[in-house]
C-alpha positions in Angstrom: 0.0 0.0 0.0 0.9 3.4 -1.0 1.8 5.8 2.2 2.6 9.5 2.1 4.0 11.2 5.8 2.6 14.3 7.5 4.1 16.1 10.0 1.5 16.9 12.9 -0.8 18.7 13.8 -1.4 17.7 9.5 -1.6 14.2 10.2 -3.7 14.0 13.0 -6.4 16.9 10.8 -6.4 14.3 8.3 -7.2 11.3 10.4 -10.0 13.0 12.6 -11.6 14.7 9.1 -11.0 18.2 9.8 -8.3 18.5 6.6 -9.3 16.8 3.3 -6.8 18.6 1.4 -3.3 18.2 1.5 -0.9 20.7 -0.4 3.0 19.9 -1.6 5.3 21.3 -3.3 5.2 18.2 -5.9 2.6 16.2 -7.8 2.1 12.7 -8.6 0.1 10.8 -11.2 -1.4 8.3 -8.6 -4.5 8.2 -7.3 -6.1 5.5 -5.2 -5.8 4.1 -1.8 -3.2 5.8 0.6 -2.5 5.6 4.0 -1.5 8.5 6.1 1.6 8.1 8.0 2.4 10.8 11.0 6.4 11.6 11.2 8.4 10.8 14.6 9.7 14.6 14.7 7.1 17.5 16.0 9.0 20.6 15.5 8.4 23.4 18.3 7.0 25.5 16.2 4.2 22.8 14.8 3.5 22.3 18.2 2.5 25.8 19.2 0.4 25.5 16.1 -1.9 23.5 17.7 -2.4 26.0 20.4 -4.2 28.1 17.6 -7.7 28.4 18.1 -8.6 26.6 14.8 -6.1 24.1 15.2 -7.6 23.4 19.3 -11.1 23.0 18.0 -10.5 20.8 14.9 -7.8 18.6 17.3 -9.2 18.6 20.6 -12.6 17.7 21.2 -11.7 17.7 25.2 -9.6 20.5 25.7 -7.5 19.0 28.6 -5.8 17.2 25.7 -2.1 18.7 24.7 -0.5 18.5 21.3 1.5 16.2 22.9 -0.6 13.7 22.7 -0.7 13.3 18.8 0.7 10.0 17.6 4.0 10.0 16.2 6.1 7.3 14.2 3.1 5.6 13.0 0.4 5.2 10.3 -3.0 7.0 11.6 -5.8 7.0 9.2 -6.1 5.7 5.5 -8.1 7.6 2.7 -8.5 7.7 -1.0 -6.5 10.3 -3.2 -8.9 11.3 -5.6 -7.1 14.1 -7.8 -4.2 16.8 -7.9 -4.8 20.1 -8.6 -2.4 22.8 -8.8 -3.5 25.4 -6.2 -4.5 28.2 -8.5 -6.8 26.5 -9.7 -8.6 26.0 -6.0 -10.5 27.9 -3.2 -9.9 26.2 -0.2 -13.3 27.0 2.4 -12.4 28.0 6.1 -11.3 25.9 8.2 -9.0 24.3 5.3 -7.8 27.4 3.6 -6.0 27.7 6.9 -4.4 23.8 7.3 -2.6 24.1 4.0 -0.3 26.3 1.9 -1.9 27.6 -1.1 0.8 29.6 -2.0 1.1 29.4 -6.8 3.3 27.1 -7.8 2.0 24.4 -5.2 -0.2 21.5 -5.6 -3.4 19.9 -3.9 -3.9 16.7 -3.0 -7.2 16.0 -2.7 -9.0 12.8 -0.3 -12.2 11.2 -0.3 -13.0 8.8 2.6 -10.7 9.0 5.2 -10.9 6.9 8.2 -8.8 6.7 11.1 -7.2 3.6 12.1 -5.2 2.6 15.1 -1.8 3.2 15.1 0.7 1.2 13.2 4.1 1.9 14.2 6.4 3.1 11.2 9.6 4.2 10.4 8.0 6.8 7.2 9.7 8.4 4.5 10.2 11.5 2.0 7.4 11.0 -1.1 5.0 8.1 -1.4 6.2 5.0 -0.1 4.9 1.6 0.1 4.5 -0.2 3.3 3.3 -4.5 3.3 1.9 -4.2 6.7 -0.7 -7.2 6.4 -3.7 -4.6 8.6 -3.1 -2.0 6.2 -3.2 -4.8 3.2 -6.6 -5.9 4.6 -8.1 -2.3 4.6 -7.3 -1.9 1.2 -8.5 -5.0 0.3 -12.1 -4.0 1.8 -12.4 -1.2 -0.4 
């Protein structure tokens, strides 16, 4: 199965439904299936991100809850990439204009049918990768 990595707070908005939209800075011709991996490093400043009002309410239903908290090092949710667009050609609605950079020159990736799963501990990489993990095979094999 195909996997792409977030950093969080992204990962963690794509898992509980608050962010359908990923952007990057590259594009790719696939579209199907795709599991979303959260990376092991939470920079400080993503962190305080999640301390944003927007952020707080999409993340934290129960407001005890810290950013710590968000998974890391592991594969969270799995969805289905749809299409790329590049982002000119998009108007992201609120909250989403605000979980993504829409800045020209960028790219959309847009997901239908997200889910969240329970964690599955993994190492991640740069770009799509593909990971064998026999849970993740048997979701994609559902669909």
């Amino acid at each position: 199965m195909k996997v792409i990595t977030l950093t969080q707070p992204w990962a963690s908005l794509m898992a509980c439904d608050a962010k359908r939209w990923e952007t990057r800075s590259w594009k790719t011709e696939y579209r199907g299936f795709l599991a979303i991996h959260a990376a092991k490093s939470f920079p400080r400043d993503c962190r305080q991100m999640c301390n944003l009002k927007v952020f707080r309410n999409a993340l934290f239903k129960d407001v005890t809850v810290a950013p710590e908290t968000l998974p890391l090092g592991a594969i969270i949710a799995v969805g289905i990439l749809v299409d790329v667009q590049p982002t000119i050609l998009v108007k992201p609605d609120f909250p989403e204009s605000v979980f993504g950079n829409y800045d020209p020159n960028r790219f959309v990736w847009m997901f239908e049918h997200i889910q969240r799963i329970e964690p599955i501990i993994a190492s991640g990489s740069l770009g799509l990768w593909n990971c064998f993990d026999p849970v993740l095979n048997q979701l994609e094999g559902r669909q």
